[in-house]
C-alpha positions as CSV (number, residue, x, y, z in Angstrom):
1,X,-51.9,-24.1,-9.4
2,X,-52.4,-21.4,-6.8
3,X,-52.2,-24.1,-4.1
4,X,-48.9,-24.9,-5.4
5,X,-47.7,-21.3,-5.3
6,X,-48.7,-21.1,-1.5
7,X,-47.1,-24.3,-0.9
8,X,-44.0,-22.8,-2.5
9,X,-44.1,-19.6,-0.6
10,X,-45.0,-20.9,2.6
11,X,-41.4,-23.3,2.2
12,X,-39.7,-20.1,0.7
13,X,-40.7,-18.5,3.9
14,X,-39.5,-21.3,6.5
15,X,-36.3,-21.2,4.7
16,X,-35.9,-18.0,5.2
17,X,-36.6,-18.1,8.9
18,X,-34.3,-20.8,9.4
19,X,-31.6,-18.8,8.0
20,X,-32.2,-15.4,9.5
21,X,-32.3,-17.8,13.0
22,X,-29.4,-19.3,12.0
23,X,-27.3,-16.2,11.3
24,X,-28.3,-15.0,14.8
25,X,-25.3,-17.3,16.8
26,X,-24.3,-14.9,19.4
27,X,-21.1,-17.9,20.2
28,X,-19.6,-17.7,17.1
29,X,-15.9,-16.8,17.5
30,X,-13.4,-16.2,14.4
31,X,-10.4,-18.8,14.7
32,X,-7.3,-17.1,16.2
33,X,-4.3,-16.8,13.6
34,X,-2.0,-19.8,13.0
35,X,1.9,-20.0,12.5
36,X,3.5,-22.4,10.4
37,X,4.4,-25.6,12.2
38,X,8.5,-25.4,11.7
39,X,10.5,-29.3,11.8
40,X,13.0,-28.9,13.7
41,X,16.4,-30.9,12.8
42,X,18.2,-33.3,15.4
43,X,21.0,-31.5,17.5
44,X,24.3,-32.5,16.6
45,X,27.3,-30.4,17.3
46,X,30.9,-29.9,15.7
47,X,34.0,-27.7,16.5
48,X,33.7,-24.8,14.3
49,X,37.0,-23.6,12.4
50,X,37.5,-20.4,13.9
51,X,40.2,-19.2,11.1
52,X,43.2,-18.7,13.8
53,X,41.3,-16.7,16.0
54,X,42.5,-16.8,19.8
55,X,38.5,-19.3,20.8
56,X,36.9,-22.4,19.6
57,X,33.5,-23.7,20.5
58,X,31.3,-26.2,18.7
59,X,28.3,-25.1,16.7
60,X,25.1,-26.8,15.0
61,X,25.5,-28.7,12.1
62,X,23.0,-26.7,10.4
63,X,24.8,-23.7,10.8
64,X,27.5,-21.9,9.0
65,X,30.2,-19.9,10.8
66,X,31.7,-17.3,8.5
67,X,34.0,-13.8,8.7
68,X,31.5,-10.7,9.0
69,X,31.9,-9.2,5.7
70,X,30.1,-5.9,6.8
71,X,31.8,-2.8,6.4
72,X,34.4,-1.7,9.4
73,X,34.7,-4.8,11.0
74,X,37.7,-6.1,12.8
75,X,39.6,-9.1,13.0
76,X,37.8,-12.4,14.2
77,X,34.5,-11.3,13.7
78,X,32.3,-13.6,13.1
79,X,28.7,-14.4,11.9
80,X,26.8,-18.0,12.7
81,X,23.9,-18.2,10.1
82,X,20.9,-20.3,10.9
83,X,19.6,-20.1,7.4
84,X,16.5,-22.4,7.6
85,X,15.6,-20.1,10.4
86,X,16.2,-17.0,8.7
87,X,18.8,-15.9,12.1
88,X,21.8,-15.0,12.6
89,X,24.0,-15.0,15.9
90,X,26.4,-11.9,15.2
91,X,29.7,-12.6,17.4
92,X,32.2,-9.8,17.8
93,X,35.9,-9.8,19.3
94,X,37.7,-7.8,21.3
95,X,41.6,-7.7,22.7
96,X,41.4,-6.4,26.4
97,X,43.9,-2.6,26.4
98,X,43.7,0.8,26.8
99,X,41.9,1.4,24.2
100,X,39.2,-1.2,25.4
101,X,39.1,-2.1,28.7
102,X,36.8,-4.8,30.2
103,X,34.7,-2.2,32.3
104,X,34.1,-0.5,28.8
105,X,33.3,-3.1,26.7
106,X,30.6,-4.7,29.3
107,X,29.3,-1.6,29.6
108,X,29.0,-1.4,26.0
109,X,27.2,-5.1,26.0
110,X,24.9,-3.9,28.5
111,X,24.1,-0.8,26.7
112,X,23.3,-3.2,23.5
113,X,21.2,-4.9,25.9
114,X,19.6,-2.1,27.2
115,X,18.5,-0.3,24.1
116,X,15.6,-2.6,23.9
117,X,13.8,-1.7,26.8
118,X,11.2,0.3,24.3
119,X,9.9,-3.0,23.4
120,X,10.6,-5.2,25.8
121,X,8.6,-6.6,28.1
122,X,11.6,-7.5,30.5
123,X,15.1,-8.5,31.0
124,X,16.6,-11.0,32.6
125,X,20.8,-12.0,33.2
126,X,22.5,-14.5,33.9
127,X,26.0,-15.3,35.1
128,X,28.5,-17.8,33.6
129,X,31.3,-19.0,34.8
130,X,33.4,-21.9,33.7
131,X,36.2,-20.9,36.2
132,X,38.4,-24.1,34.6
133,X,38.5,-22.5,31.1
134,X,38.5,-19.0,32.1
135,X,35.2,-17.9,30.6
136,X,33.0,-15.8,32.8
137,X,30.5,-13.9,31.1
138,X,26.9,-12.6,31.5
139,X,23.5,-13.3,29.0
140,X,20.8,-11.3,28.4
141,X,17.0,-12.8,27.6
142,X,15.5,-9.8,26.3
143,X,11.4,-10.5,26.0
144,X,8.9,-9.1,24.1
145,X,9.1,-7.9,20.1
146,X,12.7,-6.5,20.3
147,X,14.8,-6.6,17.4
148,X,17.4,-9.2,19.4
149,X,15.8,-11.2,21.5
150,X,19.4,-13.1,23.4
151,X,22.6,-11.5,23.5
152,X,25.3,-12.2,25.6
153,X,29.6,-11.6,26.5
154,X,32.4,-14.0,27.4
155,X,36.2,-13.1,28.2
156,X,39.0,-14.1,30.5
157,X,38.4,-10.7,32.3
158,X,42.2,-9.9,31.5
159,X,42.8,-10.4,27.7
160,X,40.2,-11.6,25.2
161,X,36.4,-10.6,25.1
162,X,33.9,-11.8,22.4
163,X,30.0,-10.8,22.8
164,X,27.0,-12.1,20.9
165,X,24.1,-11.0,19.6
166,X,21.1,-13.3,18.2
167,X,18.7,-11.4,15.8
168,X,16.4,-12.7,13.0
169,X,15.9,-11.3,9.5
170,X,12.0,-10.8,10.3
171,X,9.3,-8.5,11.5
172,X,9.9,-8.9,15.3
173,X,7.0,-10.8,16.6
174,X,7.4,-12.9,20.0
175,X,4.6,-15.1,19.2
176,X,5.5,-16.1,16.0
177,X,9.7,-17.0,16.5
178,X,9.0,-18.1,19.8
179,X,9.8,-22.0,19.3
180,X,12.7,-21.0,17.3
181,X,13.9,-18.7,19.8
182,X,13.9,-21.6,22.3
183,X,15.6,-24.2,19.8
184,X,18.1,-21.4,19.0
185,X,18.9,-20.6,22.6
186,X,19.7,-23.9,23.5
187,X,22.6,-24.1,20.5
188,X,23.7,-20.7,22.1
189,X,23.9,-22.5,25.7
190,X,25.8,-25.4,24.1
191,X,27.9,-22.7,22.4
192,X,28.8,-21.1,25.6
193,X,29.7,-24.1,27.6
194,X,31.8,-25.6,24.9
195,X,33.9,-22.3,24.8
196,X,37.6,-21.9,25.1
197,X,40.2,-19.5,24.7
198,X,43.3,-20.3,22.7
């Protein structure tokens, strides 16, 4: 009997040294934090019924164009909803007068723009010009965790100006909307090239 106690201890013991050996891993590493993998749906486009307003340009056709309903807005603005991304491209119009001239209201855009700069890691522009249709314009890519990551302004430089503004109904985190971010940006592009004034 006390031979098999000794035997017993003696395993007890090389267990436990095993263990405390085990447990000394200087590699180990936690895993880093994982994001959801998000399916993307095929890009197809459609012209989106603008409601009589003086533009047209296609849209996704998983996304829904419809009249801002927020307080104070004015005629022809718009909201393009991305709901399986949880984003929303907000798209506001403007008649070119005295009471808004184009110097002030793409100095308002860049202001928009520019209120980021807190958060962001950088900002980059970029011209367009479809001189054809009359649409000249300028886009901001806005990096780092901003609240609106893409935002951008389009007119005839004599009459009509419409800017845009891409935000997501989320915590702003640049890793995590990333991919969507790209995906989105590319419907914007296609949004911006198929423009047209009316």
């Amino acid at each position: 009997m006390h031979r098999y106690i000794v035997s017993k201890f003696i395993g007890l013991m090389c267990a436990l040294v095993i263990l405390l050996a085990a447990c000394q891993n200087q590699d180990y590493s936690p895993k880093p934090r994982g994001y959801y993998r998000i399916a993307f749906p095929v890009k197809d486009y459609v012209l989106a019924n603008t409601g009589g307003c003086p533009f047209t340009f296609e849209i996704p056709v998983y996304s829904r164009l419809v009249d801002d309903p927020s307080k104070n807005t004015e005629p022809c603005w718009k909201n393009l909803d991305f709901p399986q991304f949880n984003a929303r491209l907000h798209i506001s119009f403007f008649r070119i007068g005295p009471a808004s001239s184009f110097e002030q209201l793409t100095e308002d855009a860049r202001t928009f723009a520019f209120k980021h700069t807190t958060k962001a890691t950088g900002i980059e522009q970029t011209n367009v010009s479809v001189p054809d249709a009359k649409v000249y314009g300028l886009v901001y890519t806005i990096k780092g965790n901003t609240a609106s990551n893409y935002q951008f302004y389009l007119s005839d430089s004599t009459a009509h100006y419409l800017r845009g503004a891409l935000y997501f109904n989320e915590k702003p985190n640049q890793d995590s909307i990333q991919p969507v971010l790209d995906f989105l940006k590319e419907d914007i592009q296609h949004i911006i090239h198929t423009f047209r004034w009316q």
